[in-house]
C-alpha beads as a LAMMPS data file, in Angstrom:
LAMMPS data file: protein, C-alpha beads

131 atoms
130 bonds

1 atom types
1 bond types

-500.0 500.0 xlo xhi
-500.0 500.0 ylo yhi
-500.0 500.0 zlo zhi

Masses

1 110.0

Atoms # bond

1 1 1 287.872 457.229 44.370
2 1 1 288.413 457.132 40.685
3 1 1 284.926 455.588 39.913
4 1 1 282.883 458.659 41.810
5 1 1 285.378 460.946 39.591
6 1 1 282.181 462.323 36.843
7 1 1 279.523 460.714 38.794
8 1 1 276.323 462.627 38.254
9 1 1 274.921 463.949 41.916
10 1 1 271.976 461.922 42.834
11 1 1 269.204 462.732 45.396
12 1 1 266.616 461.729 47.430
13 1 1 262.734 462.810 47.327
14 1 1 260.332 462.200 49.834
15 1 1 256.540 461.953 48.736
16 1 1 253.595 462.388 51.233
17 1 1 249.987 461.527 50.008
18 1 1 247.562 463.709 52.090
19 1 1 243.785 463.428 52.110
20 1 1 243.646 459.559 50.771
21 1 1 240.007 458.646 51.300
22 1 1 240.634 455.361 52.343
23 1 1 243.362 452.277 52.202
24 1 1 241.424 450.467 49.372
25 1 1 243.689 449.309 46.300
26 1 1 246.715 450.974 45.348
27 1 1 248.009 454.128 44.949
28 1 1 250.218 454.752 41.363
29 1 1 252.539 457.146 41.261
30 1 1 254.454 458.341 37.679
31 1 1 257.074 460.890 37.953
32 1 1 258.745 462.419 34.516
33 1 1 260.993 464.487 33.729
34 1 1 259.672 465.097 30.151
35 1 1 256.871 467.485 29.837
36 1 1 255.138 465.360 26.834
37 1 1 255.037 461.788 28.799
38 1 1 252.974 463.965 31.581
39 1 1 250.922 462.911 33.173
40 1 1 250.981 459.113 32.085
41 1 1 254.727 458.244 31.898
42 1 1 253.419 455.997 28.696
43 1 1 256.790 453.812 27.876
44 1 1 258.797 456.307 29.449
45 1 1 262.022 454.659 29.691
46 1 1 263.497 457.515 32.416
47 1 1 259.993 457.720 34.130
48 1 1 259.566 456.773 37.894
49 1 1 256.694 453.991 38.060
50 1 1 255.033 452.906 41.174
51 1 1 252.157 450.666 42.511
52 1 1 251.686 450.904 46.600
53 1 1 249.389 449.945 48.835
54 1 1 246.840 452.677 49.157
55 1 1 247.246 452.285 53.253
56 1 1 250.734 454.190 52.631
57 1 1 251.287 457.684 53.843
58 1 1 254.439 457.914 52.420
59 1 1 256.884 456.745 49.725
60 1 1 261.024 457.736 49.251
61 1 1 262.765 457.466 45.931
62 1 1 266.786 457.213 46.363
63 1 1 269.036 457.846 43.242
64 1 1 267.311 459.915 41.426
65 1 1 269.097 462.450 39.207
66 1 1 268.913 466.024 39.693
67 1 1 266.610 468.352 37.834
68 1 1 262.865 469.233 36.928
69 1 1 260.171 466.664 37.409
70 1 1 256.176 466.502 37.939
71 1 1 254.374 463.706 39.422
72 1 1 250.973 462.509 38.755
73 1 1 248.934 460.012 41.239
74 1 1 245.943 458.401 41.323
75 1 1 244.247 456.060 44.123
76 1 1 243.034 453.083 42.524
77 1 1 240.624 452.184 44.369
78 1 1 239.724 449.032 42.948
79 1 1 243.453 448.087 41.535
80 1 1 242.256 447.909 37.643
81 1 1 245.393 449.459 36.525
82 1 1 243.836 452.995 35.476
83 1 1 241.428 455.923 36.756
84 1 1 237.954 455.031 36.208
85 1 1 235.877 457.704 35.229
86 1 1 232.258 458.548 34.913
87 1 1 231.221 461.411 31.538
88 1 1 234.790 462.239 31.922
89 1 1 234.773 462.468 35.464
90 1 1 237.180 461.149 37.453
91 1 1 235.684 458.178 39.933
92 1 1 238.823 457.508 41.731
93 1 1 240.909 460.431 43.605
94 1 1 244.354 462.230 41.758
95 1 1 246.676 464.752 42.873
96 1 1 250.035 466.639 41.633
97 1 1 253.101 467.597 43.071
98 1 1 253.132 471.061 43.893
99 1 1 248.984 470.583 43.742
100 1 1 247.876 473.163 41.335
101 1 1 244.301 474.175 41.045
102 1 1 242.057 471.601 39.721
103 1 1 240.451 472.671 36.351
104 1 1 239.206 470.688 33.536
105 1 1 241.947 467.699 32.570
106 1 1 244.919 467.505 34.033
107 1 1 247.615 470.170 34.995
108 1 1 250.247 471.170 32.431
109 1 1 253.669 469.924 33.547
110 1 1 254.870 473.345 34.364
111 1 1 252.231 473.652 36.863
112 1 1 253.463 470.648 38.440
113 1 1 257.254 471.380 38.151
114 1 1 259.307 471.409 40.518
115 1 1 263.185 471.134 40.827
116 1 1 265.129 467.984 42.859
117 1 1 268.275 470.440 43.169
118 1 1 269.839 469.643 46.738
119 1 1 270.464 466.006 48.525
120 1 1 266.586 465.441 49.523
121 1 1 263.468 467.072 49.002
122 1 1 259.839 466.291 49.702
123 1 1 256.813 466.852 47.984
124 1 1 253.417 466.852 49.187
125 1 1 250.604 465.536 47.196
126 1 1 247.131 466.095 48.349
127 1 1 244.344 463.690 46.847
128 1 1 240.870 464.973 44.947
129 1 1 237.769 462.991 44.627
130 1 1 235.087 464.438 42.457
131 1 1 232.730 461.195 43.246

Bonds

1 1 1 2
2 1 2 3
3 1 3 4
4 1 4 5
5 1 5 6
6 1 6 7
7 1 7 8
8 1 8 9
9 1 9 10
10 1 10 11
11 1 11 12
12 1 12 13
13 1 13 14
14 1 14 15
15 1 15 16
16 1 16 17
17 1 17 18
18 1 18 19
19 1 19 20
20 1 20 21
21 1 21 22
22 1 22 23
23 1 23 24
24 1 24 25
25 1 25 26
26 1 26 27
27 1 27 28
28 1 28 29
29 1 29 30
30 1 30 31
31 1 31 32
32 1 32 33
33 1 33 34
34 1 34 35
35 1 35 36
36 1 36 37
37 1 37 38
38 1 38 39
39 1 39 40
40 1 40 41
41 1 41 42
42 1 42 43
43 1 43 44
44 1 44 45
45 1 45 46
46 1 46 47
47 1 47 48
48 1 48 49
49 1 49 50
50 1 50 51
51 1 51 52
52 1 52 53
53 1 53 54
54 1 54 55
55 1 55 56
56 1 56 57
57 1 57 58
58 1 58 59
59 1 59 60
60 1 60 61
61 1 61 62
62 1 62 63
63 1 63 64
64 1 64 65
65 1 65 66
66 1 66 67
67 1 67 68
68 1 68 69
69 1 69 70
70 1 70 71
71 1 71 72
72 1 72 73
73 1 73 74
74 1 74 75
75 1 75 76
76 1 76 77
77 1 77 78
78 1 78 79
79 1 79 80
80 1 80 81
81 1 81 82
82 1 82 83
83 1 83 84
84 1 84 85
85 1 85 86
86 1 86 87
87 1 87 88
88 1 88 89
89 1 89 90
90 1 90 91
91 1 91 92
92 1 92 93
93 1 93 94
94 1 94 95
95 1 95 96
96 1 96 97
97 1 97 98
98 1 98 99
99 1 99 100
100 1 100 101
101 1 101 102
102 1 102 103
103 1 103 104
104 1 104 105
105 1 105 106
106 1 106 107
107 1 107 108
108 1 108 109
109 1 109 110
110 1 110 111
111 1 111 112
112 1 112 113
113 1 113 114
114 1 114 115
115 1 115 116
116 1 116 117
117 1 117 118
118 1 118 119
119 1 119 120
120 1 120 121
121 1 121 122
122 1 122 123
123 1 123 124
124 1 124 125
125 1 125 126
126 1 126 127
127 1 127 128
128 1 128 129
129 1 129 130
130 1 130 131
């Protein structure tokens, strides 16, 4: 009992990925914490990485520590390791948590925000594809 004694309260967040095109590549998932690393992660020690297959629905993260986070996705289609664009336009479909209107560039954090405060929370992201 002495080891949980100061232990920081963990939870557990469910993600759902609605409106996924198809099951081709991966889908990539970064979730921060800090506004600035959003919504790449770049070397992010504390960021949440991930790399699934794009046929997944949905993906749970256990352990994570309570507070404020955004997630950005995309659906890499053809598993290149980044969103291929065309003029600046995305090629390859993206979505939020919390999915804020789609505007030029990506969401500010804050319009992605959203708080991991009880034992387990889920977050819906729904997919764009401007191509």
């Amino acid at each position: 009992m002495a080891l949980l004694v100061g232990a920081a309260p963990t939870a557990e967040l469910t993600i759902d990925f609605a409106k996924l095109r198809n099951a081709k590549g991966v889908i990539r998932l970064c979730m921060t914490a800090v506004p600035g690393n959003f919504p790449a992660c770049g070397n992010e020690a504390e960021a949440v990485t991930r790399s699934i297959p794009a046929g997944t629905q949905q993906l749970r993260l256990t352990g994570l520590p309570r507070g404020d986070y955004a997630i950005a996705v995309i659906h890499d289609e053809n598993g290149n390791k980044k969103l291929d664009t065309f003029m600046g336009i995305p090629r390859e479909g993206f979505g939020f948590s919390r999915n804020p209107p789609i505007g030029f560039g990506a969401p500010r954090f804050a319009a992605a925000r959203f708080s991991l405060d009880g034992d387990t929370e889920t977050q819906q992201v729904a997919m764009h594809y401007l191509l």
